[in-house]
C-alpha positions as CSV (number, residue, x, y, z in Angstrom):
1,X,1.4,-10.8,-21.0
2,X,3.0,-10.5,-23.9
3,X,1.1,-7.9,-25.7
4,X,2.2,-4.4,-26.4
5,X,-0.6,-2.5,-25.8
6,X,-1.7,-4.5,-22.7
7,X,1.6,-3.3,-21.4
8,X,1.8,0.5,-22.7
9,X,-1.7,0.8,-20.4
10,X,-0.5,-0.5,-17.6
11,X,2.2,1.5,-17.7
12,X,0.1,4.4,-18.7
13,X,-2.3,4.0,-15.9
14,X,-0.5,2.8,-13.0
15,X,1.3,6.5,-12.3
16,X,-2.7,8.1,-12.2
17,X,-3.9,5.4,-9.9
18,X,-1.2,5.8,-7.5
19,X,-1.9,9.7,-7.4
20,X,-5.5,8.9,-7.1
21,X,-4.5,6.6,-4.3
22,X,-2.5,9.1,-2.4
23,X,-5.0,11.7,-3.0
24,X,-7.8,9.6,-1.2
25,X,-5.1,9.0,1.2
26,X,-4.4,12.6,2.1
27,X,-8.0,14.2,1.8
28,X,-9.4,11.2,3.9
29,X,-10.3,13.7,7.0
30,X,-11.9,15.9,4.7
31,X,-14.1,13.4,2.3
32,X,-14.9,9.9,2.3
33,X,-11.2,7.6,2.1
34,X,-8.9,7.4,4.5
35,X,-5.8,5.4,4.7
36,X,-7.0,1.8,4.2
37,X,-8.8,2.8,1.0
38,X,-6.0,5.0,-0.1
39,X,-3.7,2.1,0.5
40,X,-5.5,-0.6,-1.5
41,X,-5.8,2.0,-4.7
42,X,-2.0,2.1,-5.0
43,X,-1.5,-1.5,-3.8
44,X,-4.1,-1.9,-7.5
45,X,-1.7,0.6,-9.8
46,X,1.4,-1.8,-8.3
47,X,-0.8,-4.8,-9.1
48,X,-1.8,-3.3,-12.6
49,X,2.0,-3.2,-13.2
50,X,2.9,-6.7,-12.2
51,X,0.0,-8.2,-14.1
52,X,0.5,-6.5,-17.2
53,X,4.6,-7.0,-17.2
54,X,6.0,-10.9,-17.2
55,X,7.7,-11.9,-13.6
56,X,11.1,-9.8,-14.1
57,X,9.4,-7.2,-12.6
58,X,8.4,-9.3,-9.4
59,X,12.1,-10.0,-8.4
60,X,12.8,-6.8,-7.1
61,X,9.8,-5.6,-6.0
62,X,9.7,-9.3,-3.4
63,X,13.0,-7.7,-2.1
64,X,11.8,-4.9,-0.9
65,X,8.2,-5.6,0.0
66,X,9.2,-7.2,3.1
67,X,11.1,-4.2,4.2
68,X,8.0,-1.7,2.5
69,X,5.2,-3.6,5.3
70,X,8.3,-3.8,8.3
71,X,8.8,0.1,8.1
72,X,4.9,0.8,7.6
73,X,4.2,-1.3,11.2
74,X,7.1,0.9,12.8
75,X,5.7,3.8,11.4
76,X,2.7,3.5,12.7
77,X,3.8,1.8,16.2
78,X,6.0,5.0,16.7
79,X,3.5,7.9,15.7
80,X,1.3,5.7,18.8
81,X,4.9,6.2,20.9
82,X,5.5,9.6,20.0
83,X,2.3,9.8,21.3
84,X,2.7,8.5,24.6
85,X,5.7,10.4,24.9
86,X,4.7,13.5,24.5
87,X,0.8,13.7,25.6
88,X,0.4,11.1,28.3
89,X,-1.8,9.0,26.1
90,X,-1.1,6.5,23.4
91,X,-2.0,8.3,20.2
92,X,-2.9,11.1,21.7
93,X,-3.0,14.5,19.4
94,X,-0.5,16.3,19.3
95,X,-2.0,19.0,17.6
96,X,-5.2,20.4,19.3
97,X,-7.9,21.5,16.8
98,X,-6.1,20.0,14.0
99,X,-5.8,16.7,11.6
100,X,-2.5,16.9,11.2
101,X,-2.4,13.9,13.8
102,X,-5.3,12.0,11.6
103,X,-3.4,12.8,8.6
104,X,0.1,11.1,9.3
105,X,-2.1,8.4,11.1
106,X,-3.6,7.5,7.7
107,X,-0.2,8.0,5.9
108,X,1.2,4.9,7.8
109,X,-2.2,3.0,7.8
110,X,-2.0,3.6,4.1
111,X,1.9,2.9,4.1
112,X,0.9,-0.9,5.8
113,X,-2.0,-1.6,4.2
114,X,-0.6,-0.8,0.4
115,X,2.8,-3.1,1.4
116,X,0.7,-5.7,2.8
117,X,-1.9,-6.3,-0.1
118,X,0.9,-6.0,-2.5
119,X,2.9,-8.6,-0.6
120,X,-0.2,-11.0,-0.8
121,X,-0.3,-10.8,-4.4
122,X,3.3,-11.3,-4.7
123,X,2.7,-14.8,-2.5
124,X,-0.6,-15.9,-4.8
125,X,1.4,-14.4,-7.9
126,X,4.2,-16.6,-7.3
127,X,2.0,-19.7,-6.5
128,X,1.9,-22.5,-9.3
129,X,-1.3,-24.0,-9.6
130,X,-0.8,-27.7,-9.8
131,X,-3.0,-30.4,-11.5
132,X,-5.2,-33.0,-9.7
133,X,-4.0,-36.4,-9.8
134,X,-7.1,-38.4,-10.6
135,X,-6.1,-42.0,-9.7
């Protein structure tokens, strides 16, 4: 895109989507959201600003996406281990009669899920469509 106000939107938006996303990230135990929805909103304000900007944006965000959806499956395969650990049981709560567990489960649900649908538009993004050969 090579229009100015395509790109002062995107830019204008993309910080209030990601908020939005964290916030139905955070409040998931309370309301409707939870970390896979929370994940895809801010995975769509990352998207907003890679669609709106030209590709000089992409190169630095495909060096660190990779890392991004490594560290979200750690994440979450250690709060399961810190689990185990400490409870006897595999994501087990840690806190009795409190989401604090449910909470920092969807924070690295979210985490995973936001790095992997960005790095799936990053792969299509990249993709050149080539024409048919009609022979």
């Amino acid at each position: 895109m090579k229009s100015p106000i395509v790109k002062t939107a995107g830019r204008a938006l993309t910080p209030f989507v990601l908020l939005y996303g964290a916030y139905v990230t955070l409040f998931g135990v309370l309301s409707p959201g939870g970390g896979f929805p929370g994940g895809v909103i801010m995975a769509s304000g990352v998207i907003l600003i890679l669609v709106s900007h030209d590709s000089e944006k992409i190169k630095s965000l495909v060096e660190n996406i990779e890392w991004f959806d490594t560290f979200g499956a750690f994440a979450f395969l250690l709060v399961g281990l810190g689990g185990l650990f400490l409870s006897g049981a595999y994501f087990a709560n840690l806190w009795p009669r409190s989401p604090v567990m449910l909470i920092l489960l969807d924070i690295v649900v979210s985490l995973k899920v936001f790095a992997g649908t960005v790095a799936l538009f990053v792969y299509f993004f990249k993709q050149e469509v080539e024409p048919s050969s009609t022979e």
